[in-house]
LUMPAKE-534526 format. One line per 10 residues: number of its first residue (from 1); their letters; for each residue y, x, z of C-alpha. Coordinates in Angstrom, 2 decimals, m for minus. Last residue first. Layout:
N
NUM	A	Y:X:Z; ...
***
This chain:
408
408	XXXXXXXXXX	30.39:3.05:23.15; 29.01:2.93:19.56; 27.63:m0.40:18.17; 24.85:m0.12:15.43; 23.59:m3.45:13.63; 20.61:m3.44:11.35; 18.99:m5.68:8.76; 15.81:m4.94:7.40; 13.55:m6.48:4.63; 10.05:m5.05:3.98
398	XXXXXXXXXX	7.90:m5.06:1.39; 4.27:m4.62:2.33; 0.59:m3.91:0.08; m1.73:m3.02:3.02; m2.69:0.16:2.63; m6.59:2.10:1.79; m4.39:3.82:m1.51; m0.85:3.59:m2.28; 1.78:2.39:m4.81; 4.83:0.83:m5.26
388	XXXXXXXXXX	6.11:0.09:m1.66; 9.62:m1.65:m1.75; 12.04:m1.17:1.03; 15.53:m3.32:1.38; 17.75:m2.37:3.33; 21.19:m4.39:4.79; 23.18:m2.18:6.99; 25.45:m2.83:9.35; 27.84:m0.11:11.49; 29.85:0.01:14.65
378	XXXXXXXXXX	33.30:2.02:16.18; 35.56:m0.36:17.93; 39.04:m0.53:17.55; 40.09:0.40:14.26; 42.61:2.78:12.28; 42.68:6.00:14.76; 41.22:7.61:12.37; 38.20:8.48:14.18; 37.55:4.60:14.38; 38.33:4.21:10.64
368	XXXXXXXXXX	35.41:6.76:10.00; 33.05:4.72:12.41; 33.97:1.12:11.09; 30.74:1.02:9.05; 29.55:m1.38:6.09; 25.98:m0.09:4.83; 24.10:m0.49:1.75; 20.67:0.35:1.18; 17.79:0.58:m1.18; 14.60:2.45:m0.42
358	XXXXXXXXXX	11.74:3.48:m2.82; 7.93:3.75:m1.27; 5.10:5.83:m1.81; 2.15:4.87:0.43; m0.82:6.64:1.86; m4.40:5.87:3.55; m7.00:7.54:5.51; m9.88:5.96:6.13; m12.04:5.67:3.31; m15.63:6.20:5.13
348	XXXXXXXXXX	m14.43:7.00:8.92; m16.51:4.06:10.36; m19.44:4.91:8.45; m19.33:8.50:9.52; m19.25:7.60:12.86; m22.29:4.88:12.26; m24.32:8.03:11.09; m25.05:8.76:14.25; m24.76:5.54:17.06; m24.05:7.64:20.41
338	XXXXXXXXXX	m20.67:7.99:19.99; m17.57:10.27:17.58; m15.36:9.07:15.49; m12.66:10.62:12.99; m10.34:9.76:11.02; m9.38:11.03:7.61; m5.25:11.32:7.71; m2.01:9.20:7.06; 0.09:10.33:3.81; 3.62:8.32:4.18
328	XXXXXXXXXX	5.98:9.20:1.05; 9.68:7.83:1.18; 11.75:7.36:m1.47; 15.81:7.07:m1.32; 19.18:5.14:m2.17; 21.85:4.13:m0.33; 25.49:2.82:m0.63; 28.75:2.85:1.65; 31.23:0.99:2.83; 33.99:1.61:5.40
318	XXXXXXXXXX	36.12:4.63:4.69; 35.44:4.46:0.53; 32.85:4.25:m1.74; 30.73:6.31:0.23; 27.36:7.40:m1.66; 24.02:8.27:0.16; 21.55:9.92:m1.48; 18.14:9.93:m0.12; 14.66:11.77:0.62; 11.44:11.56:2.92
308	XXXXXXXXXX	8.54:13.02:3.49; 6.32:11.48:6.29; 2.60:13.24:7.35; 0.40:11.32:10.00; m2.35:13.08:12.02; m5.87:10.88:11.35; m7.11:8.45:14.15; m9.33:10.46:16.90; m11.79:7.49:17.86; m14.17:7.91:20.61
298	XXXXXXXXXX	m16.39:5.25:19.69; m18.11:2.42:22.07; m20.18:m0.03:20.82; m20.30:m3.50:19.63; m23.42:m5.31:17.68; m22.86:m8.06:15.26; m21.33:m6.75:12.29; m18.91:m6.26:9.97; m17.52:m2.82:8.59; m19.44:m3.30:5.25
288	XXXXXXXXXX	m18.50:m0.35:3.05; m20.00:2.83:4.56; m23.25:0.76:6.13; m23.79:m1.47:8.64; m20.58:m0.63:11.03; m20.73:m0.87:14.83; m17.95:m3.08:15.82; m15.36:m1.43:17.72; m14.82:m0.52:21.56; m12.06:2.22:21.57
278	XXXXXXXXXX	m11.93:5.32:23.77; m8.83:7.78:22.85; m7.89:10.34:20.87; m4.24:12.16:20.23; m2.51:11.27:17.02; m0.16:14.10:15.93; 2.78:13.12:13.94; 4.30:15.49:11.49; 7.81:14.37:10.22; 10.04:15.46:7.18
268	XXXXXXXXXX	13.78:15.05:6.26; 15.79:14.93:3.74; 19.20:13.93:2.99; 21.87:14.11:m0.05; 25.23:13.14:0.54; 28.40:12.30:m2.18; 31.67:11.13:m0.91; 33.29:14.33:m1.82; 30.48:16.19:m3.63; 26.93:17.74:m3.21
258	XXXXXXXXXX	27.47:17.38:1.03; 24.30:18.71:1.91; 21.68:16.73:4.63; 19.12:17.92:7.11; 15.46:17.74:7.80; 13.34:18.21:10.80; 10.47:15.91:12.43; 7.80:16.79:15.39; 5.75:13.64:16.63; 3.06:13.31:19.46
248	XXXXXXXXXX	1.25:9.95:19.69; m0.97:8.76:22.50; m3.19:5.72:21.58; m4.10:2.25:21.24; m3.04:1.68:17.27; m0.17:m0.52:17.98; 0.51:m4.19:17.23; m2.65:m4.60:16.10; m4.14:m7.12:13.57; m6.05:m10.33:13.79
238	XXXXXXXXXX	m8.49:m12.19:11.00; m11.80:m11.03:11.78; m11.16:m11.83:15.52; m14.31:m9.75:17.67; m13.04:m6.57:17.72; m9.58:m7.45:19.02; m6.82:m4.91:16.75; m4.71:m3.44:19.02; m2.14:m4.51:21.50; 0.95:m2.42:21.63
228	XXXXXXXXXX	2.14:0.13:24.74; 0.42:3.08:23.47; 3.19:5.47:24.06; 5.00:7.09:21.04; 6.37:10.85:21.92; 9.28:12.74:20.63; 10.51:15.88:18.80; 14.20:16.13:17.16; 15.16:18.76:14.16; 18.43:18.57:12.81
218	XXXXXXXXXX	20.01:20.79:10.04; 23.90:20.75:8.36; 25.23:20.73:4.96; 28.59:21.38:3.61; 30.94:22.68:6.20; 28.01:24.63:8.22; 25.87:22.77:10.97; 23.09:23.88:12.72; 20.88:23.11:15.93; 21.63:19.25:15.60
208	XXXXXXXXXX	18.86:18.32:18.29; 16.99:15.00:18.72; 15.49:13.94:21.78; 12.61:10.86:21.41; 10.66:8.04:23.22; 8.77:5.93:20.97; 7.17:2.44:22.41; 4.37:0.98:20.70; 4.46:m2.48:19.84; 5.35:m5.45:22.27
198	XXXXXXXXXX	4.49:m9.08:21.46; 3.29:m11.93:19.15; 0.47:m13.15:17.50; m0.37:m15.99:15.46; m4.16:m16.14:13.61; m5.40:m18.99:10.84; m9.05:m19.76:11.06; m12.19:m17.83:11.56; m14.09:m18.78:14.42; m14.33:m15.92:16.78
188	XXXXXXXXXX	m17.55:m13.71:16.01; m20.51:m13.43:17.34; m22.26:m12.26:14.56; m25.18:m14.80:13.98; m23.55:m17.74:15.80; m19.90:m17.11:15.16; m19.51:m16.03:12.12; m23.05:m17.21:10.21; m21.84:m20.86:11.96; m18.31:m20.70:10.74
178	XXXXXXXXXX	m19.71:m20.26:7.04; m22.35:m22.96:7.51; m18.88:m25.41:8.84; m17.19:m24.09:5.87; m19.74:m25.20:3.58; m23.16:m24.63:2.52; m24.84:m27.88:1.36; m27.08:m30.31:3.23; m27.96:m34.21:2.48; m26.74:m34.70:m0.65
168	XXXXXXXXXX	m28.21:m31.79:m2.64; m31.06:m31.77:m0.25; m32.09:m34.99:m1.94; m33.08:m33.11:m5.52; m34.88:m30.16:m3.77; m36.88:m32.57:m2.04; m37.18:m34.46:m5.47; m37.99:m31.49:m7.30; m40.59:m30.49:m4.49; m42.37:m33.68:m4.37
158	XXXXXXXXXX	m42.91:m32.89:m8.14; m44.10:m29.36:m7.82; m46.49:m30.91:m5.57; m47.52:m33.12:m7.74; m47.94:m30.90:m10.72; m46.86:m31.95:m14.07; m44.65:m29.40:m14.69; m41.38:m27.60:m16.42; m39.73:m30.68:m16.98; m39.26:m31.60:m13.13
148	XXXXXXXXXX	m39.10:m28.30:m12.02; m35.63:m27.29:m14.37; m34.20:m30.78:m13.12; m34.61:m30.19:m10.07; m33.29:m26.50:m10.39; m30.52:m27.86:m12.13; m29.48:m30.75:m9.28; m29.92:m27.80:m6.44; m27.74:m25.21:m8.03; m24.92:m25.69:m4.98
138	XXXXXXXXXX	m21.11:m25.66:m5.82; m18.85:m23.11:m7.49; m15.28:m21.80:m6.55; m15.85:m23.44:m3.17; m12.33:m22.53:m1.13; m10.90:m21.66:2.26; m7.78:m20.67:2.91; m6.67:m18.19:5.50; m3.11:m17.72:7.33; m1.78:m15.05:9.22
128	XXXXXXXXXX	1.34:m15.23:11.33; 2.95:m12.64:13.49; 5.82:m11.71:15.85; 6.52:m8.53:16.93; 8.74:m6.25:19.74; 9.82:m3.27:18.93; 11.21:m0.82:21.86; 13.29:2.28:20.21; 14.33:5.45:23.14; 16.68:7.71:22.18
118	XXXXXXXXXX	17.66:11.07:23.58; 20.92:13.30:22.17; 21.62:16.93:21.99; 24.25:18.38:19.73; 27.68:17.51:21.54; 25.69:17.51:25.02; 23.39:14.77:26.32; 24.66:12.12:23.66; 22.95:8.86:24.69; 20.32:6.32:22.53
108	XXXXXXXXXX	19.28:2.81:22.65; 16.48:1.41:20.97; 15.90:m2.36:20.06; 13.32:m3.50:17.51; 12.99:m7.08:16.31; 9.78:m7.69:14.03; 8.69:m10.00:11.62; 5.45:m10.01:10.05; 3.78:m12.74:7.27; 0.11:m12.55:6.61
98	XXXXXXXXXX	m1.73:m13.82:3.91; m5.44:m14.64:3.59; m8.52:m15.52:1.11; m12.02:m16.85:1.86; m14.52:m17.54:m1.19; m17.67:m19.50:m1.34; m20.20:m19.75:m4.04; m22.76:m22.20:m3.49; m26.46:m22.43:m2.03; m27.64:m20.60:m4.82
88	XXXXXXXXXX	m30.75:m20.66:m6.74; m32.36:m17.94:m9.01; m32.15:m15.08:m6.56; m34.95:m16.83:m4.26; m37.72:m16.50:m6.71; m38.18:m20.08:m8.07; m41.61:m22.41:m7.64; m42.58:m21.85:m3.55; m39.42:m19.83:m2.86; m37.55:m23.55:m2.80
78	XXXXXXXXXX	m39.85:m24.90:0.11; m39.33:m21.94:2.06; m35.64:m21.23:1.42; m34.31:m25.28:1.74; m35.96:m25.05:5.18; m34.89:m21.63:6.13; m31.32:m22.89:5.50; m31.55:m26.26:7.53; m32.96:m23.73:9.97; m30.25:m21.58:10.25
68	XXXXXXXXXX	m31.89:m18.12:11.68; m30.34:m16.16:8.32; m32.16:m13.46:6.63; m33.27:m15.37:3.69; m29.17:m16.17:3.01; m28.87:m13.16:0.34; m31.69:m13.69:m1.72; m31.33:m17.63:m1.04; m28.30:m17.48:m2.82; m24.83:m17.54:m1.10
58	XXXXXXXXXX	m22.52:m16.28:m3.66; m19.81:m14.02:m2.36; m16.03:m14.19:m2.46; m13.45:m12.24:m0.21; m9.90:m12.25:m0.86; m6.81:m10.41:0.28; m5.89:m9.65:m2.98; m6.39:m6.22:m4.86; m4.04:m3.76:m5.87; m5.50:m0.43:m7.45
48	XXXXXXXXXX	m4.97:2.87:m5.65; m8.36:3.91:m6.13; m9.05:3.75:m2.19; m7.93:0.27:m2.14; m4.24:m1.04:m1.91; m3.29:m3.92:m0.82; m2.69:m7.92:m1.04; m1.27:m10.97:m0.04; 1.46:m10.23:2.28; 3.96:m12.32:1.92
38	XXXXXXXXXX	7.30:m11.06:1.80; 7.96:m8.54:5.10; 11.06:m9.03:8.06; 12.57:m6.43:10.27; 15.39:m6.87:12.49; 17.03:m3.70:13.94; 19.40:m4.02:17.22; 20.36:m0.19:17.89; 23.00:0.47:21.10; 24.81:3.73:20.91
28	XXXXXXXXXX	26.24:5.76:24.00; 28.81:8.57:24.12; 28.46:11.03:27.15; 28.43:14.31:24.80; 29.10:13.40:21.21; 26.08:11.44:19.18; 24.32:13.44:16.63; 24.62:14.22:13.13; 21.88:15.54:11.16; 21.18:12.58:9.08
18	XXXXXXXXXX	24.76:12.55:7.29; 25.51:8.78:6.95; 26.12:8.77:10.83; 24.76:7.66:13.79; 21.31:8.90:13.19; 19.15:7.34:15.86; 16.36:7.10:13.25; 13.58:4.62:14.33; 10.24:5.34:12.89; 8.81:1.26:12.49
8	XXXXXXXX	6.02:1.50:9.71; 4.18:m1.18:10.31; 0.51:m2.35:10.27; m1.98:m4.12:9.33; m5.88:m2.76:9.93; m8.56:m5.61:10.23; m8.88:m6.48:5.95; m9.01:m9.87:4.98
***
């Protein structure tokens, strides 16, 4: 199961259904947004094809001859003897996971001046992932035997059948081999379902309605996220950040134009700069096997992130209101720099990453009946739904959000 999870979790401060409004001078909103995924099961590779979180190999004495075990070495040495060590296997093996992410974020946000207003959004996370173990396909021992047995009259070939014959019942590779290899030959933690919860980064932000005409009006807003989420531990297979360890630096503007009465189209883009920072990560073996046993450490620049994003919003009427948009997320090549050569490029191999995803809402709000003069508080809900369809080097994730907006 792949190291890097993670959520998307820009917080808009937008009061309104037009996205360059801001909040008047002195006026206050509190933001309660609750965020919760389906399953995740899968993602997207490089190719943009989905593929499970699943990882199957066949442990034949090719690949296992490298292994201090000594039960291993055994069944190697005397095996090797008669049959080249890619024609028997210790088993097939294969180790799948899922992952299931909620998260609660609260920001809060004040109107400086009739076009000026600061935010700040805290999210906090809570995390499960669970991994299965299975044995597609057991050990060859019983058919090599048997293969020995008829092929020869010699003695020692013989004594070998039946040694190869009795190691079927008295060692096999299992679970407790494949926890062994983990934590023994790569120092790894044992691998096993993972729960997690906490802080993620923290994004600090002033946003600035510099424009506005009677049908359309323009925003832009700048901001800062501060690493305050735990990243990824080298040495758990099966963990994921809650932040990616470093400074961020964000710029966004967009704006929205009334088409018709009840009618709204918005868009808005954001550039985020990711500064560097020193990381200790596993020192890769080659482009497409990240795993290993030695540590080092990297001064990792993650790549700069690039959001479009678009939606119509329709109000029915005073109070309700639907949504519906697509968002595009294009994350940059990384890039490392240590001692270790070639292991920098090996570490950036297929980093960067992108999503396309399509956004439902619908949202009941009291804020137009509260400039009326028609109800007492102003606040807002909104149920949203976001569906990714497609990506590449990304974790396959729906998401499910409810949020609750109270204006004071």
């Amino acid at each position: 199961m792949t190291k890097l999870l993670f959520l998307s979790l820009t917080l808009s401060l937008s009061a309104f259904s037009q996205y360059y409004k801001t909040l008047p001078k002195g006026a206050r909103t509190l933001v309660y947004r609750n965020i919760n995924t389906a399953n995740i099961k899968s993602s997207y590779n490089h190719s943009n094809t989905k593929s499970p979180y699943t990882f199957q190999v066949e442990a034949t004495g090719e690949l296992l001859q490298d292994i201090e075990i000594p039960e291993i070495q055994l069944a190697i040495s005397e095996m090797n003897q008669y049959i080249p060590s890619d024609q028997f296997s210790l088993g097939t093996y294969k180790v799948s996971g899922s992952a299931d992410v909620q998260a609660e974020v609260f920001g809060v946000g004040y109107g400086i001046t009739n076009k000026v207003t600061a935010y700040v959004g805290i999210p906090l996370f809570d995390a499960r992932v669970k991994m299965k173990y299975s044995r597609p396909k057991g050990n060859t021992y019983s058919a090599l035997a048997e293969a020995l047995e008829e092929s020869t009259t010699d003695n020692v070939a013989q004594g070998a059948s039946s040694l190869i014959a009795s190691s079927s019942k008295t060692f096999d590779f299992d679970a407790t081999i494949l926890q062994n290899i983990l934590t023994n030959e790569l120092d790894y933690e044992p691998l096993g379902d993972w729960n997690g919860s906490g802080m993620g980064d923290v994004e600090l932000g002033i946003l600035y309605n510099f424009y506005t005409a009677n049908d359309y009006g323009l925003l832009f807003s700048t901001g800062a996220v501060a690493p305050t989420g735990r990243v990824d531990d080298p040495d758990i297979l099966q963990d994921f950040g809650f932040g990616d360890g470093q400074w961020d630096m964000f710029l966004e503007f967009g704006g929205s134009y009334h088409i018709s009465a009840g009618l709204t189209f918005n868009s808005y883009m954001r550039y985020t700069y990711q500064f560097a920072s020193e990381k200790e990560l596993r020192r890769p073996i080659s482009n497409e096997i990240k795993e290993s046993n030695e540590k080092g450490i990297f001064n990792e620049k993650l790549g700069n992130k690039h959001l479009y994003h678009f939606d119509l919003d329709y109000s029915f009427n005073d109070w309700i209101s639907f949504k519906s948009g697509y968002e595009y997320e294009y994350i940059g090549t990384s890039k490392y720099d240590s001692a270790y050569g070639i292991e920098n490029k090996y570490l950036a191999y297929n980093s960067d990453s992108s999503t396309h995803t399509l956004n439902l809402g619908l949202t009941l709000s009291t804020i137009t009946l509260f400039q009326k003069q028609k109800f007492v508080l102003p606040a807002s809900i909104e149920l949203k739904t976001s569906q990714m369809f497609s990506g590449t080097n990304n974790p396959d994730v729906d998401r499910y959000e409810l949020e609750f907006r109270m204006f004071f």
